[in-house]
LUMDOVEX-462867 format. One line per field, with one value per atom (N, C-alpha, C): residue number from 0; residue in three letters; atom name; x, y, z. Coordinates in pm, 1 decimal, decimal comma, padded with zeros to 6 digits, m for minus. Layout:
N
i	c(NUM:...)
aa	c(ALA:...)
at	c(CA:...)
c1	c(X:...)
c2	c(Y:...)
c3	c(Z:...)
end
This chain:
81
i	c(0:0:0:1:1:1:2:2:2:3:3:3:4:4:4:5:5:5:6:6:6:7:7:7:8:8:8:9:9:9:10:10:10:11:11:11:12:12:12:13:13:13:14:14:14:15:15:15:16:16:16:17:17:17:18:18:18:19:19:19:20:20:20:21:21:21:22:22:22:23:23:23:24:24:24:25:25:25:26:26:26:27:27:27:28:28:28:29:29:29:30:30:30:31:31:31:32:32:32:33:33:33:34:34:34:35:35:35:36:36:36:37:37:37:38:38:38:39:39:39:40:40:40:41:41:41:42:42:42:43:43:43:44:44:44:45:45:45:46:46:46:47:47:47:48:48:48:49:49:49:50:50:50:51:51:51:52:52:52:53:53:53:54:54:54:55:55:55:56:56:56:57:57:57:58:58:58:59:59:59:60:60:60:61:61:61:62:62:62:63:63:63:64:64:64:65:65:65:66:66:66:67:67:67:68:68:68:69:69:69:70:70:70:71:71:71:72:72:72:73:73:73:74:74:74:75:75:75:76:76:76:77:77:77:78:78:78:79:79:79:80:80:80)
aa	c(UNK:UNK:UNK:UNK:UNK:UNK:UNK:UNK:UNK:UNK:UNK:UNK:UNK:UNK:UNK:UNK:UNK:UNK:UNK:UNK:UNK:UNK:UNK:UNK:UNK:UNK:UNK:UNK:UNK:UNK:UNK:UNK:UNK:UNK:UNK:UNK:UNK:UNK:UNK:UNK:UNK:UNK:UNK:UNK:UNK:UNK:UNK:UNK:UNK:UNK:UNK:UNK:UNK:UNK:UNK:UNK:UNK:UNK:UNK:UNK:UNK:UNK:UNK:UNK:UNK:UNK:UNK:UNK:UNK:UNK:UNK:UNK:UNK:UNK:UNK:UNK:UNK:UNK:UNK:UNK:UNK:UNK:UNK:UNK:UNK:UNK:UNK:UNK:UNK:UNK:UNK:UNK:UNK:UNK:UNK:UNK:UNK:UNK:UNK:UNK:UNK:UNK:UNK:UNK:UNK:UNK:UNK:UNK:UNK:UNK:UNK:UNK:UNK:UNK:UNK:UNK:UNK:UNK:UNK:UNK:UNK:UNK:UNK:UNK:UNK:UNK:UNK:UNK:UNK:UNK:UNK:UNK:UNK:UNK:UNK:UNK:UNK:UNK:UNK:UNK:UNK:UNK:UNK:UNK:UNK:UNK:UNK:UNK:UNK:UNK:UNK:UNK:UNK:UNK:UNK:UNK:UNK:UNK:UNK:UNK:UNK:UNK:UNK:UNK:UNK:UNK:UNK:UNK:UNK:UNK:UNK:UNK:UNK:UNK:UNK:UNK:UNK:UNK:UNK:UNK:UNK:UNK:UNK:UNK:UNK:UNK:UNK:UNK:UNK:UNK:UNK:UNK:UNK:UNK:UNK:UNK:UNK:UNK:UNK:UNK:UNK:UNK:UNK:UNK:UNK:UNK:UNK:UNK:UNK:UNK:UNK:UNK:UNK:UNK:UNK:UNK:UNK:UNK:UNK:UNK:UNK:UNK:UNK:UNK:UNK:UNK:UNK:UNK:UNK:UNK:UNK:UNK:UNK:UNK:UNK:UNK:UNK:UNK:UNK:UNK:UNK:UNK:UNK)
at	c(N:CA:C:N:CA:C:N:CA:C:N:CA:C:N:CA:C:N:CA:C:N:CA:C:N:CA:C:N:CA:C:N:CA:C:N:CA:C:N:CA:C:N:CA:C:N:CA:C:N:CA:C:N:CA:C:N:CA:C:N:CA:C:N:CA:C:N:CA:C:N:CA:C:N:CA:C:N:CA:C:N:CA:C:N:CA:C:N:CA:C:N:CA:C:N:CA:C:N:CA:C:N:CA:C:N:CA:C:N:CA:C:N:CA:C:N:CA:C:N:CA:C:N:CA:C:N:CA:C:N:CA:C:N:CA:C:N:CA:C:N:CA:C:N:CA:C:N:CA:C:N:CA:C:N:CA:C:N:CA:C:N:CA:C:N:CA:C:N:CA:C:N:CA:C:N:CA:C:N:CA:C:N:CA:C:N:CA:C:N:CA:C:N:CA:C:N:CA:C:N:CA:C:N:CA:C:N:CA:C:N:CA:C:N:CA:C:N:CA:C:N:CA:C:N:CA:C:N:CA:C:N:CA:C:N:CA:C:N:CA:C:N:CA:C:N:CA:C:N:CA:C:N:CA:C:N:CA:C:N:CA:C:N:CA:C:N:CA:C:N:CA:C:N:CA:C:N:CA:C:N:CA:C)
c1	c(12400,3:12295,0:12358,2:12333,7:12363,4:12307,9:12305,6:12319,0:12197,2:12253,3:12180,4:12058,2:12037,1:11896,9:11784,6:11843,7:11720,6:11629,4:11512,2:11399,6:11405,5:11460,0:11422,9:11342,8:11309,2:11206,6:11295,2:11292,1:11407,3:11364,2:11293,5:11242,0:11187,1:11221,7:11155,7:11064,9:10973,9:10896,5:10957,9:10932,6:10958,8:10831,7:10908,8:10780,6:10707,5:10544,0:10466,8:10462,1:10459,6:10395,0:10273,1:10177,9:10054,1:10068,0:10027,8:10029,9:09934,7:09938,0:09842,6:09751,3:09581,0:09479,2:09450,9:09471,6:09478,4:09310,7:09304,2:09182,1:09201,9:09151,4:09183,3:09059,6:08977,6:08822,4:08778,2:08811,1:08820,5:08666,3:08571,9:08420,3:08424,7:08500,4:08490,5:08567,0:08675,2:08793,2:08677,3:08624,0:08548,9:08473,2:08407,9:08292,5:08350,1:08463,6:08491,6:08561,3:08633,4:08672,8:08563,0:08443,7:08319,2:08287,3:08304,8:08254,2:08322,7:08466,6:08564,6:08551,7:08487,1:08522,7:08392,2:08344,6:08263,2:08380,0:08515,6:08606,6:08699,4:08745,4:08856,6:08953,4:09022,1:09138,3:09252,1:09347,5:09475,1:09573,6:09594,4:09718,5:09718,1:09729,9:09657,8:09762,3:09823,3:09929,6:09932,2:10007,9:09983,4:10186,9:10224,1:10359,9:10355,7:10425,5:10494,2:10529,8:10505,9:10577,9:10666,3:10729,2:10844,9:10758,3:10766,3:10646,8:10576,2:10588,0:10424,5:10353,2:10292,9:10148,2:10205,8:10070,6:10056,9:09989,8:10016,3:09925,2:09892,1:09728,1:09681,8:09668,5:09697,7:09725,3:09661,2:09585,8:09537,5:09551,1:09560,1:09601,8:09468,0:09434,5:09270,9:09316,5:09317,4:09318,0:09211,1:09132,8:09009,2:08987,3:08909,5:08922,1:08852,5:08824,7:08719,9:08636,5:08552,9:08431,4:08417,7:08485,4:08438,2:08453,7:08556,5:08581,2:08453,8:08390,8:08299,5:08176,6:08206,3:08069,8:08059,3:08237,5:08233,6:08219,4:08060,7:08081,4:08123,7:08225,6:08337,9:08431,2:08406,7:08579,8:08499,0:08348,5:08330,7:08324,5:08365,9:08415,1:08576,9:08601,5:08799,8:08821,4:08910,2:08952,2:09080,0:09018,8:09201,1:09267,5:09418,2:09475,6:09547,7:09548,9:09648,2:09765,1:09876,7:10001,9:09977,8)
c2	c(09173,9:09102,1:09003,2:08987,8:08860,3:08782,1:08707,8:08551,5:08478,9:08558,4:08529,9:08556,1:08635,7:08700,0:08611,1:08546,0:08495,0:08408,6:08418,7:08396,6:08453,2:08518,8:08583,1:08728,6:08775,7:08883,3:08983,1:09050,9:09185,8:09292,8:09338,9:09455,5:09383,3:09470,9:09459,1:09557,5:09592,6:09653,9:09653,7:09843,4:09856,2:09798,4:09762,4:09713,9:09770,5:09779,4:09831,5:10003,5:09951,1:10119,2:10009,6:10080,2:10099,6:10102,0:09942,2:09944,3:10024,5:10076,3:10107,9:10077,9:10145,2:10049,4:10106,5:09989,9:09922,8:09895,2:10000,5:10007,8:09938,4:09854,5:09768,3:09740,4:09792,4:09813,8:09962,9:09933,4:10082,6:10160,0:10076,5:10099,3:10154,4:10078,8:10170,9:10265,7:10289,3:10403,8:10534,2:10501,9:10645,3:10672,5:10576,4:10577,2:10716,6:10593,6:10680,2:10843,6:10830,7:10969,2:11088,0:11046,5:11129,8:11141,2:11050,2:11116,8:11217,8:11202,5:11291,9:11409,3:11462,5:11568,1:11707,7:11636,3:11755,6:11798,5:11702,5:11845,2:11876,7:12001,9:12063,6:12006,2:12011,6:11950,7:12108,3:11998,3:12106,1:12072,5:12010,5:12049,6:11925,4:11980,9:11931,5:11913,6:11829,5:11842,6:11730,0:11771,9:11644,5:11595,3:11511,6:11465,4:11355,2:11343,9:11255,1:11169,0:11050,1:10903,3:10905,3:10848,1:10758,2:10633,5:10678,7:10597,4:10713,0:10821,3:10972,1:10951,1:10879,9:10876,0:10975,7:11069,7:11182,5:11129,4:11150,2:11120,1:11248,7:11212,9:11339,9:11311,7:11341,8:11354,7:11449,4:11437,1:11520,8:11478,8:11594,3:11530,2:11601,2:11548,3:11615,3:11564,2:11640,1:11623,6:11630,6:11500,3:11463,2:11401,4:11466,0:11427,1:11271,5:11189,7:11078,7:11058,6:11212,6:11218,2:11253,7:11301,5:11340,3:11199,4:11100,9:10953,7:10886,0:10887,8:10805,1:10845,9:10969,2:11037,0:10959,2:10876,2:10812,9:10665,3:10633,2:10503,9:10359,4:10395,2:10306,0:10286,7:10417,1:10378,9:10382,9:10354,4:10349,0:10178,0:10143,4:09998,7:10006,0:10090,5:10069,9:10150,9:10078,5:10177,2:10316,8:10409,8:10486,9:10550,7:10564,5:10576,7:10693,6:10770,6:10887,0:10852,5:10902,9:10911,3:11054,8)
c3	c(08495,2:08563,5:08661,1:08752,4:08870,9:08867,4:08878,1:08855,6:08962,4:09047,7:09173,1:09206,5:09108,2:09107,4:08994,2:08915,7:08789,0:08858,6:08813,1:08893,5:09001,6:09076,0:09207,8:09253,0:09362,1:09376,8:09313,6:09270,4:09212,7:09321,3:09377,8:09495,8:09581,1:09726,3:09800,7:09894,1:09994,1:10016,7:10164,4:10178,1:10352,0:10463,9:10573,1:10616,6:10687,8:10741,8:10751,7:10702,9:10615,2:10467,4:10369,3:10414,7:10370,6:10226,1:10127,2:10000,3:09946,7:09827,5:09768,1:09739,0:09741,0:09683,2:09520,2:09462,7:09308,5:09280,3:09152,5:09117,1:08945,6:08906,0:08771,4:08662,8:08702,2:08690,4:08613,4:08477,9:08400,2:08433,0:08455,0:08521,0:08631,5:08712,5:08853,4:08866,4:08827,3:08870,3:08779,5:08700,1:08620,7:08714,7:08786,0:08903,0:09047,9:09050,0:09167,5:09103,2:09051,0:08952,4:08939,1:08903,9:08904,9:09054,6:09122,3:09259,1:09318,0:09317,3:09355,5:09303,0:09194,6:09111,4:09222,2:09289,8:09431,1:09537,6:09537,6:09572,1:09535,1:09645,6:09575,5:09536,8:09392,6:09430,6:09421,1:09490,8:09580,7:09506,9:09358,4:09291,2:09185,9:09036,4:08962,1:08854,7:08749,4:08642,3:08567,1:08464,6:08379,0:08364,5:08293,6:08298,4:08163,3:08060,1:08002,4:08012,0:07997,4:08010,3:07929,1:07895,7:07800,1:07719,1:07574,9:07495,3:07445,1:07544,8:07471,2:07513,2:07627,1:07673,3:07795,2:07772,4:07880,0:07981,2:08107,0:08247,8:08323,9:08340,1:08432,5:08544,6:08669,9:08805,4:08905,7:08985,5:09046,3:09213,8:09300,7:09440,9:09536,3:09645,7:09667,7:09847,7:09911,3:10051,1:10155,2:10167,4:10227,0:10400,9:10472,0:10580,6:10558,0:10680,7:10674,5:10660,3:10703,0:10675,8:10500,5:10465,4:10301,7:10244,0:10337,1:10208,5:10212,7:10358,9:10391,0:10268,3:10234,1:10166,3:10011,8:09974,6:09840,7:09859,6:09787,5:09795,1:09807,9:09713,1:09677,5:09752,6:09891,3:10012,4:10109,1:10157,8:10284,2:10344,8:10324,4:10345,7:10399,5:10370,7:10356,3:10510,2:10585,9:10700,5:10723,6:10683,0:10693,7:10816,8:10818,2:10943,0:10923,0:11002,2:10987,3:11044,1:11038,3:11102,5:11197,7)
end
């Protein structure tokens, strides 16, 4: 361990990359979860943690118009590259 580091940031973040939006709201993430489930999704798996808790993962590739169609993200602005 360094020395130099106690109390200090341990990571840092590249700059301008688009943080993630953080859903913490076990109410709403089911919310939005059920809305999503009208499309396709395009690649779907589950994976193992360390501890044994299994995580399910699903990846769903939506234009703007389909986000706008979920409640919960038509407020939010998205940007393509």
């Amino acid at each position: 361990m360094d020395s130099r580091l106690i109390s200090k940031k341990k990571y840092f973040c590249s700059r301008n990359i688009n943080r993630p939006f953080v859903i913490k709201d076990v109410h709403r993430a089911q919310n939005i979860i059920d809305e999503l489930t009208q499309f396709t999704i395009d690649h779907k798996a589950q994976y193992s943690m360390p501890g044994g808790n299994e995580v399910d993962y699903s990846v769903l590739h939506l234009t703007n118009d389909q986000l706008t169609e979920i409640s919960h993200f038509n407020h939010l602005k998205f940007e393509y590259l």
